[in-house]
N, C-alpha and C positions, 0 to 999 in steps of 0.2 A: 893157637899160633898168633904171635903177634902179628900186627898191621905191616905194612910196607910203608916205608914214610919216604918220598922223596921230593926234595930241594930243587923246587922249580927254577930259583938264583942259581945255581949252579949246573942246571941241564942243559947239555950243548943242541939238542934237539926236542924241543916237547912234541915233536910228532909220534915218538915211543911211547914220549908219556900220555899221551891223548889216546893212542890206540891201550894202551894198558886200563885206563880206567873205565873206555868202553867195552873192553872186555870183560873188566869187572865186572859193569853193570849189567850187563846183559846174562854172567851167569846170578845175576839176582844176590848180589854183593852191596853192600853199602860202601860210600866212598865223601869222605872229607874233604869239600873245596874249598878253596877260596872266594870269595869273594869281595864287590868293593866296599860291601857294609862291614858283616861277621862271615866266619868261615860256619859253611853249612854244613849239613848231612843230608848225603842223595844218595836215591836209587830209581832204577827204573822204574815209569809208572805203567810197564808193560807188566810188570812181575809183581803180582800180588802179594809172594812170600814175602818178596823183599820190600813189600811196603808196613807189614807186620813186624817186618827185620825192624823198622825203622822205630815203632809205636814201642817194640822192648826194649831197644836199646837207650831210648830219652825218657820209660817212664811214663809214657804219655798218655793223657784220656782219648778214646777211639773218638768223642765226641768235637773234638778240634782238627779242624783240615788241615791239609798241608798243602800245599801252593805248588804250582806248577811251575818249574822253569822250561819256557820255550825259548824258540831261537831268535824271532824276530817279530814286530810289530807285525808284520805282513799275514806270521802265521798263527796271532791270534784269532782271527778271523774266522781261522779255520774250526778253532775252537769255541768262540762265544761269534756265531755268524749274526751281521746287524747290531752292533752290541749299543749302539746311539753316538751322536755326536759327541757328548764329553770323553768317551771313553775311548774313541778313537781319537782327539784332539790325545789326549794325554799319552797313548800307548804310543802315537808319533813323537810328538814332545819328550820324551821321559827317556824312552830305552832306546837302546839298552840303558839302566840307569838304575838307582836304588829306591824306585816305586812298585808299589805291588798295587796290580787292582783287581778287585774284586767286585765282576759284573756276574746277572744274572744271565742263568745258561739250561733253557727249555728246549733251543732248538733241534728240532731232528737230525738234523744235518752235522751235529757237533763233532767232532773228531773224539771228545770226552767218550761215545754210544761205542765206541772203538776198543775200549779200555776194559779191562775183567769187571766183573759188577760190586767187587768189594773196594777195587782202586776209585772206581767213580763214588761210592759214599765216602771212601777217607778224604777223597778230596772236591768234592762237591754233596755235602749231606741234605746241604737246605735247596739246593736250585740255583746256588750262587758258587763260580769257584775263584780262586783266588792266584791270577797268571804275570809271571816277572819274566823279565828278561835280561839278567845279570852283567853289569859291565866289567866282567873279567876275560879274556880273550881264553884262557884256559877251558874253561866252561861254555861259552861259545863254540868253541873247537870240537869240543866232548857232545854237545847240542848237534854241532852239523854231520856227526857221521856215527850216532847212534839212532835208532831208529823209534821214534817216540820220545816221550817230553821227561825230564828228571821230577821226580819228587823231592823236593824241596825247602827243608825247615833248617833251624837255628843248631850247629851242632854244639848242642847242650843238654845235662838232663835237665828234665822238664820243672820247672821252676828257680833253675841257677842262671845266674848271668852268662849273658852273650860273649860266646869265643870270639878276640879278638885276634888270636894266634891260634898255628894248629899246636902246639906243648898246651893250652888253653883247651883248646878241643879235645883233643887225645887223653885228659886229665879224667873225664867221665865215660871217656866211648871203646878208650883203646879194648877192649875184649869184646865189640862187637862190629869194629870194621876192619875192611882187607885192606885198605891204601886210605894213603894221609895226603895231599898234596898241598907241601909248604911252599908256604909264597912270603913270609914273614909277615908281619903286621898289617891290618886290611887297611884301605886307603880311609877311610871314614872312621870304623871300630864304632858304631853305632848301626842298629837295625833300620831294614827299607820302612819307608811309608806306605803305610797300606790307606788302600782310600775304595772306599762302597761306591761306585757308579752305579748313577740310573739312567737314564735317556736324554734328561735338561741336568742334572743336578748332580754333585759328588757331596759327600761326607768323608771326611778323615778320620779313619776309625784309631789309627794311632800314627802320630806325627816323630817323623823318623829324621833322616839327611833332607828330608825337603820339605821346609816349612809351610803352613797356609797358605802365608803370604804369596810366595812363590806359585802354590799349586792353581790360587784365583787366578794367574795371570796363562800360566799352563792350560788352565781351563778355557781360555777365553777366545772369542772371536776373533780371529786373524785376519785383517783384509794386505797385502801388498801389492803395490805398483809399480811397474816398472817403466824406465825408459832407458836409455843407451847410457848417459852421462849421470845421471841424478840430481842434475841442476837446475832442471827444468818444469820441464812438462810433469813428470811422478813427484817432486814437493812439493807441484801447485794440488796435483790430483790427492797427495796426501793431505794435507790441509784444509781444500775444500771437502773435503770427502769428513774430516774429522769434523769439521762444522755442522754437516748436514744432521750426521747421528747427532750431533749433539743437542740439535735442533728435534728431532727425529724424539729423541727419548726427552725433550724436554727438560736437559741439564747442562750444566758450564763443562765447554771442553776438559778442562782440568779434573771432570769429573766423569770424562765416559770411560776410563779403565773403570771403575767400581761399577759400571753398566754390564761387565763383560766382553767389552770392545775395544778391540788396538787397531790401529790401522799406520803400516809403516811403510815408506818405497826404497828402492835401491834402484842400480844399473847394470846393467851387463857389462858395459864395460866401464866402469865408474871407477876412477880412485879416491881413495877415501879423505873424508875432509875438507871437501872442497863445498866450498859455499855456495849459493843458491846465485843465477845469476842478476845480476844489476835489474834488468826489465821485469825479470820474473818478479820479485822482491817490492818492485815498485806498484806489478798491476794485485799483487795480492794486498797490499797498503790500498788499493782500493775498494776491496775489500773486507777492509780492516780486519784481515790477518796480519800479523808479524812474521816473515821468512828469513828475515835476516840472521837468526840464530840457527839455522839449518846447516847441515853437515854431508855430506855426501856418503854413501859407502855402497858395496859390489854388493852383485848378487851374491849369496852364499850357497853352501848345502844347509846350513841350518836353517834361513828365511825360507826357504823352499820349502824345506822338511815341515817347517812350524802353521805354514798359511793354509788356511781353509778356504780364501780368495788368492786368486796371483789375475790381477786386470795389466795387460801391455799394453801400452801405446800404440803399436802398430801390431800387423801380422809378423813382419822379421822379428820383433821382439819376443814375439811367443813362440815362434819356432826356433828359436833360439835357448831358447829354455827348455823346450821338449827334447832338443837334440841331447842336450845334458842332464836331463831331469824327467824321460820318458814318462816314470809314475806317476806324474803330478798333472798328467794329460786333461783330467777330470776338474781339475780345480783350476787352469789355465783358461782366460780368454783373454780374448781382445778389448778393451772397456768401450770402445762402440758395441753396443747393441747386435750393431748391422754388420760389422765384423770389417768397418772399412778402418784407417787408418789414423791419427791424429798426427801429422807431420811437426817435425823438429823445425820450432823458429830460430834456432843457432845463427848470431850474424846477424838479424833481419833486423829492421825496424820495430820499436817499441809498439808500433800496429800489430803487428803479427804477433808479436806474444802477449796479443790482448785478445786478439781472435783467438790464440793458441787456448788461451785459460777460458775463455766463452766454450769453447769444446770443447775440454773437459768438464766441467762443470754443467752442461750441457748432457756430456754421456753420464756423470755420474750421476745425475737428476734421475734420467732414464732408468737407471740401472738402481735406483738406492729402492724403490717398491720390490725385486723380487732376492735382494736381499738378505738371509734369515740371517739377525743379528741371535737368536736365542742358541 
């Protein structure tokens, strides 16, 4: 029986269609998605036939894994528990996105121990599995209301080029799945980056949509600061704070990203663009920093998303973030120590935004020993 192919461009509701391909998967069907790299080949990784559905229909050696699509960074966790810094810096940074990682996964606790025993060797053989989180909303959709993670490869047979189309997909497969779902040309048409995580270190095992370059910076140490405007107090604490590391690791500012260390600030209520002000500008010139090239911009969901540090100014500052950004509770404080506040010198005398910068510079001294730049 042929496949069912249907034209996501042309569906007035894809809630039919999302309940349609979880139904599919669930009776242990394979199913052709899209995605934003190549269109894949899934099936549930509850149903162990139809993980065998999957190794006959592409050809494939049992000794190569297949990857897991889950729903969200949040619910990797559940599956590689503790997986290290790098691997959590990037699965926040990345996804939903076209990275795949591939961390090691011993824990008891794994949601993997959950799986039949032949699903967990196709796709974890050696201790390590390999978890994406796809940025197509179709498959997200099909994620959040099937129960269990999809199984996950390139719909192709095994050794031909990556479908870039489902007529491209359908060319090798159509006699071994139930639904096609077209979405036309994938936004990339080249495969995800798979990249080996360990606890300090990643490896790019094949460089995909998202080059090296990109991935060291992904990888890296986030510190951001905040304050209400961004003109002030957070591009003084930005700058001195890049100073220190740079002092710290014993290299020229210009050279602490290749450290593993960014350090950026924003504002809550900041419009962007706006330059750094006159006093400020002047007491970091005593410092001999330059502020004068500084730029303002808001806080976003992505700075938030991205930082391993979030230091505020004050306590309004960080409740103000939590109010909008609950998850990031953990990585939230105050850059006093003591949790008191660093007052706005807005208006005041060129005194006061010299005291202002003495206390910052002051908390971040404090604060730069417990730190982990690694």
């Amino acid at each position: 029986m042929p496949p069912i192919v249907i034209d996501l461009r042309q569906a007035e509701d894809t809630r039919d269609v999302v309940h349609r391909a979880v139904q599919m998967l669930a009776e242990g069907k394979l199913v052709i998605f899209p995605t934003e790299t190549v269109y894949g080949l899934g099936a549930s990784a509850r149903n162990a036939e139809a993980i065998e559905r999957i190794y006959a229909a592409k050809g494939r050696n049992h000794d190569t894994p297949l990857a897991l699509a889950i729903k969200s960074a949040e619910e990797a966790f559940d599956y590689v528990p503790r997986p290290g810094k790098i691997a959590e810096r990037l699965a926040r940074r990345c996804w939903p996105g076209p990275v795949t990682l591939v961390v090691d996964n011993h824990h008891e606790e794994s949601l993997l121990r959950q799986l039949p025993a032949s699903v967990q060797q196709a796709v974890a053989p050696k201790g390590s599995v390999g978890l994406r989180v796809p940025a197509h909303q179709i498959v997200l959709d099909v994620l959040g209301m099937l129960s269990g993670p999809i199984a996950l490869t390139s719909a192709n047979l095994s050794g031909k080029g990556d479908a870039k189309t489902a007529e491209e997909a359908l060319s090798g497969l159509s006699d071994h799945v139930a639904l096609v779902l077209n979405d036309g040309p994938c936004r990339y048409g080249q495969p995800s980056t798979v990249v080996r995580v360990t606890d300090k270190s990643y490896n790019c095992l094949r460089e995909g949509v998202v080059g090296k370059s990109a991935l060291d910076r992904l990888s890296s140490m986030i510190v951001l600061l905040v304050c209400t405007g961004n003109t002030c107090r957070s591009p003084m604490g930005e700058a001195l704070l890049k100073k220190l590391a740079a002092e710290k690791f014993d290299c020229p500012l210009e050279e602490l990203e290749q450290h593993g260390v960014v350090v950026a600030s924003a504002g809550v209520a900041a419009l962007p663009g706006c330059a750094a002000s006159v006093e400020a500008v002047e007491f970091m010139k005593e410092k001999g920093i330059d502020l004068s090239k500084h730029e303002s911009q808001p806080l976003t969901d992505k700075l938030v998303r991205h930082a391993d540090l979030i230091f505020a100014m004050t306590n309004s500052h960080r409740h103000a973030i939590l109010r909008r950004w609950p998850e990031a509770s953990s990585r939230t404080h105050t850059l006093r120590a003591d949790g008191g506040d660093i007052a706005d010198p807005i208006g005041g005398p060129a005194e006061l935004y010299r005291q202002c910068g003495d206390q910052v510079e002051a908390a971040l001294k404090e604060r730069l020993d417990s730190i982990d730049f690694s």
